[in-house]
C-alpha positions in Angstrom: 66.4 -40.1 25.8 65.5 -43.2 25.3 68.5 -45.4 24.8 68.7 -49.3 23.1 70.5 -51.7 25.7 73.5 -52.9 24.9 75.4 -56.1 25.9 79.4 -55.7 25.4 78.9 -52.6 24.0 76.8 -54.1 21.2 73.0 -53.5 20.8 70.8 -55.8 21.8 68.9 -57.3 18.9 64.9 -56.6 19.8 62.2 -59.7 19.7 60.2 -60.3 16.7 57.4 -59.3 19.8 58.8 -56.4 20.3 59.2 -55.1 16.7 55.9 -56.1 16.3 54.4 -53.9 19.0 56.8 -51.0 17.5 55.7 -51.8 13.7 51.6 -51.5 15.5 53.1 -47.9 17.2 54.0 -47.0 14.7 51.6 -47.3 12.4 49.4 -46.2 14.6 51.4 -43.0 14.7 51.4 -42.3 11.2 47.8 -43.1 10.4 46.3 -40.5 12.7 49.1 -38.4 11.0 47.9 -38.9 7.3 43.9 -39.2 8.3 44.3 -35.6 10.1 46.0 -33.9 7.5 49.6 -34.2 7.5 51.9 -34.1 4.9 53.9 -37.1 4.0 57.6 -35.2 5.3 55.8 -35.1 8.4 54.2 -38.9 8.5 58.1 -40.6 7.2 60.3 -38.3 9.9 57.4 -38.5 13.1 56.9 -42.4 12.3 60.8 -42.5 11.9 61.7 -40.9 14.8 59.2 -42.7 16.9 60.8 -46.4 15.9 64.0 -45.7 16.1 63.2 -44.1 19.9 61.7 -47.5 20.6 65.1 -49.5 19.7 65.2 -50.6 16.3 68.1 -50.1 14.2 66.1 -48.8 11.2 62.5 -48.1 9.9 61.1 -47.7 6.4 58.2 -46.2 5.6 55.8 -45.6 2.3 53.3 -43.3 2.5 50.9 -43.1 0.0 47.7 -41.6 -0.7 45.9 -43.9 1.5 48.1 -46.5 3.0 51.0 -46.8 5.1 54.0 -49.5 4.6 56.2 -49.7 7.8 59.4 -52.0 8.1 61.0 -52.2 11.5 65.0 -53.8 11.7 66.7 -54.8 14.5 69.8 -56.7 13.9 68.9 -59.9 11.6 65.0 -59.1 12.7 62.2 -57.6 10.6 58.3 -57.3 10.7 56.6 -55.4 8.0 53.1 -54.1 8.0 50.7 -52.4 5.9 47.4 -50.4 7.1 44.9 -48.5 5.4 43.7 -45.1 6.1 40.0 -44.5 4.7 38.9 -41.6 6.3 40.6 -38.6 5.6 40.1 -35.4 7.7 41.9 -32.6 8.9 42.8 -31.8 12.4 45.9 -30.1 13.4 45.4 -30.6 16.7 46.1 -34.4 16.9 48.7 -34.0 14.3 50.5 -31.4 17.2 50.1 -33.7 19.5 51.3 -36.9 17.8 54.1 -34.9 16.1 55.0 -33.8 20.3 55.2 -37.3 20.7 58.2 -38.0 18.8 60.3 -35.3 20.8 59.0 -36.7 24.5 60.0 -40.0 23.7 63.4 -38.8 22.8 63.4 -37.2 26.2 63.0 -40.1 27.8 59.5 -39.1 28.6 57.8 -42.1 27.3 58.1 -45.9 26.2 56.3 -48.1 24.9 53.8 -49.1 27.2 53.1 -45.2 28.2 53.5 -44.0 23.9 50.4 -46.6 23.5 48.5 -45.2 25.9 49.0 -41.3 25.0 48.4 -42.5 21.6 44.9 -43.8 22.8 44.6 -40.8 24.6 44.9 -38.4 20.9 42.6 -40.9 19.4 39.7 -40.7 21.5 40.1 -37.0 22.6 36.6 -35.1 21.8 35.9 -32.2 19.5 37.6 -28.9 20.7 34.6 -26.5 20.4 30.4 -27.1 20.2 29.5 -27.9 16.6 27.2 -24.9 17.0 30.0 -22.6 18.0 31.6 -24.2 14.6 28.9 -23.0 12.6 28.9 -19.1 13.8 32.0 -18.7 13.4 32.4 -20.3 9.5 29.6 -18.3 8.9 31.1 -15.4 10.6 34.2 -16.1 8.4 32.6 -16.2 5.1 30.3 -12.9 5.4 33.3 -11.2 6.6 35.2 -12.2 3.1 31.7 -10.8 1.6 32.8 -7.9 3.1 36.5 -7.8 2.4 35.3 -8.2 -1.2 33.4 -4.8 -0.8 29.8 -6.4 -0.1 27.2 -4.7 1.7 25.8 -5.1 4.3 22.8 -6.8 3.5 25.5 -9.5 1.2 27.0 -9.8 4.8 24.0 -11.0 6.3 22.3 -13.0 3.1 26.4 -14.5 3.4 25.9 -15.1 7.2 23.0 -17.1 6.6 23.9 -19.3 4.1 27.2 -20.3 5.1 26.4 -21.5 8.5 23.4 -22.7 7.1 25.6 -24.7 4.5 28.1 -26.0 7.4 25.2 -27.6 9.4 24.7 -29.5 6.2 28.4 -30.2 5.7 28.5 -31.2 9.6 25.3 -33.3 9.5 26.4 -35.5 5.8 29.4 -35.9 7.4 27.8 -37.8 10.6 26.6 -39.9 7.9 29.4 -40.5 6.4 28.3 -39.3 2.8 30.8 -39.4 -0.4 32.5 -36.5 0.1 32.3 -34.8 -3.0 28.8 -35.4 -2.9 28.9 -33.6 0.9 30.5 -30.9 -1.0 27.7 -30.8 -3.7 25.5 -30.6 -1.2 26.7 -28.3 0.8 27.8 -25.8 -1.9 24.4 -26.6 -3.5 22.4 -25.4 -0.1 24.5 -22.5 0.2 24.1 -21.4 -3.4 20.4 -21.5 -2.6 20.2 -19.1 0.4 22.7 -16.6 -1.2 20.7 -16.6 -4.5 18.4 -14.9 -2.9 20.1 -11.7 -2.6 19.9 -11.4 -6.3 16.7 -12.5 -6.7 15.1 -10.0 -4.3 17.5 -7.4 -5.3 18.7 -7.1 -1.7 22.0 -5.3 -3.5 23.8 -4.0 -6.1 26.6 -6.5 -5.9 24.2 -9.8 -4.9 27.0 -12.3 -6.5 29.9 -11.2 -3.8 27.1 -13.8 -1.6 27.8 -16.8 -3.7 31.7 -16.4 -3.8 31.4 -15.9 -0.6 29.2 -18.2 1.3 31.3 -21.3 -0.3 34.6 -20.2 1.0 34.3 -23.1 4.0 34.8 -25.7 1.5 37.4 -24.5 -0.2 40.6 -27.1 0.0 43.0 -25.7 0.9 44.8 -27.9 3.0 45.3 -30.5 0.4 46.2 -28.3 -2.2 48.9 -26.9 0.2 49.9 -30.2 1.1 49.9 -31.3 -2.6 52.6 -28.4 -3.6 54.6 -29.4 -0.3 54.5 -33.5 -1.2 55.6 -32.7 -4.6 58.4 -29.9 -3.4 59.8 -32.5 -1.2 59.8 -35.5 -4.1 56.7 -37.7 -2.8 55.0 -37.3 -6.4 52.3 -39.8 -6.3 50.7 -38.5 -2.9 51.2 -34.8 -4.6 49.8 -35.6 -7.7 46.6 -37.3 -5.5 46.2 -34.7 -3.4 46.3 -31.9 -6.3 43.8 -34.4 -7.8 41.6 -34.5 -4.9 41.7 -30.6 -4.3 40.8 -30.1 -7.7 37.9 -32.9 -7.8 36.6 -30.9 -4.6 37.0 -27.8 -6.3 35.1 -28.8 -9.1 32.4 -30.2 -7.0 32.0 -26.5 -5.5 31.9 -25.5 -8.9 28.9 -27.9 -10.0 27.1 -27.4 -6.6 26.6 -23.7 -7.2 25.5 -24.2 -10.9 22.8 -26.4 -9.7 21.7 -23.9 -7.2 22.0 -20.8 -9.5 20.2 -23.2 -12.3 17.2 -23.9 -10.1 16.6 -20.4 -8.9 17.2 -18.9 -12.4 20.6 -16.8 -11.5 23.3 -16.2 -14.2 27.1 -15.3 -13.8 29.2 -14.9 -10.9 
């Protein structure tokens, strides 16, 4: 583990340089954290953990809905800093590995100079699988719901269609970096569309199961989960955004599909 030095069996009091490069690890640390998707128990005991492995006597944190407030002590020393987070995401795979982080460097695995450089290392790592394996899959996903909610076959494949039809949409807004409740719009617009048409050419008896089902990839239910578990653990404002922003998205599906239902002259769900 990594251990403070001590002089006379007192702790050594770090340089304002070296709580500043902590305070930068840090944030660093917790801003991957909250853009990928993690809650805010999560952000305050990884960003935590992580300063008081690097020496300093104490570190505070705020973690809002979009910003991060970090104070690192070390005896009569402090440096505060304050970073934005404007792109929000999810992506449990860098919040695994930043949260390992926290547990190496307790280990004695890491310090500062090798913590900055694995942190470079989770920032730049690439997309996990081919965008176009991404999009057979959610649309996999979503017909199979069509059939869980007793769909035919022909809903599974009108479903099929307009869901990975829908996320090449969602995936090629997002390259553009579009609003995102008007990605949503979009996206829940185009795949309203495609799986109107089972009802307009009476491909089934149940052609609606296709436009429940063909939005189910932009459902939100990460922030919503994250919402109940900010506001569980008393961090009410991020909570109350987050249940804010899952329900903004939520209505954005809602509108999306009107539009599409609207234009191609389908009624009721």
């Amino acid at each position: 583990m990594n251990k403070p030095s001590y002089v006379n069996g007192e702790k050594m009091t770090l340089s304002r340089s070296e709580l500043r490069d902590i305070v930068d690890l840090a944030l660093w640390a917790g801003q991957m954290l909250l853009r990928c998707g993690a809650e805010s128990q999560r952000v305050e005991e990884t960003v935590h953990r992580l300063g008081t492995g690097l020496g300093c006597d104490w570190i505070d944190i705020l973690v809002s809905p979009n910003v991060l407030i970090i104070t690192t002590t070390s005896g009569e020393e402090f440096r505060t800093k304050v970073r934005r987070v404007v792109q929000m995401g999810v992506d449990m795979a860098v919040v695994a590995a930043v949260n390992d982080l926290k547990f190496r460097l307790e280990a004695g695995e890491l310090d500062r100079f090798s913590l900055r450089a694995e942190l470079e290392r989770i920032d730049n790592l690439p997309q996990q699988y081919n965008r176009w394996l991404v999009v057979g899959m959610v649309g996999l996903a979503c017909a199979s719901f069509s059939r869980l909610f007793d769909g035919d076959w022909a809903v599974f494949g009108v479903t099929l269609v307009a869901a990975s039809l829908a996320m090449t949409v969602r995936q090629e807004l997002g390259r553009r970096h579009f609003n995102s409740f008007l990605l949503v719009i979009a996206t829940a617009f185009v795949a309203g569309l495609i799986a109107s048409l089972a009802t307009v050419w009476h491909l089934s008896d149940q052609p609606q199961t296709a436009l429940a089902a063909s939005v189910l990839l932009l459902v939100p239910g990460v922030p919503l989960i994250n919402a109940m578990e900010d506001l569980i653990k008393g961090h009410m404002v991020t909570g109350i955004v987050r249940a804010i922003v899952g329900g903004l998205i939520s209505l954005s599906i809602a509108l999306g599909l009107l539009l599409a239902m609207s234009l191609m002259g389908v009624s009721g769900l």
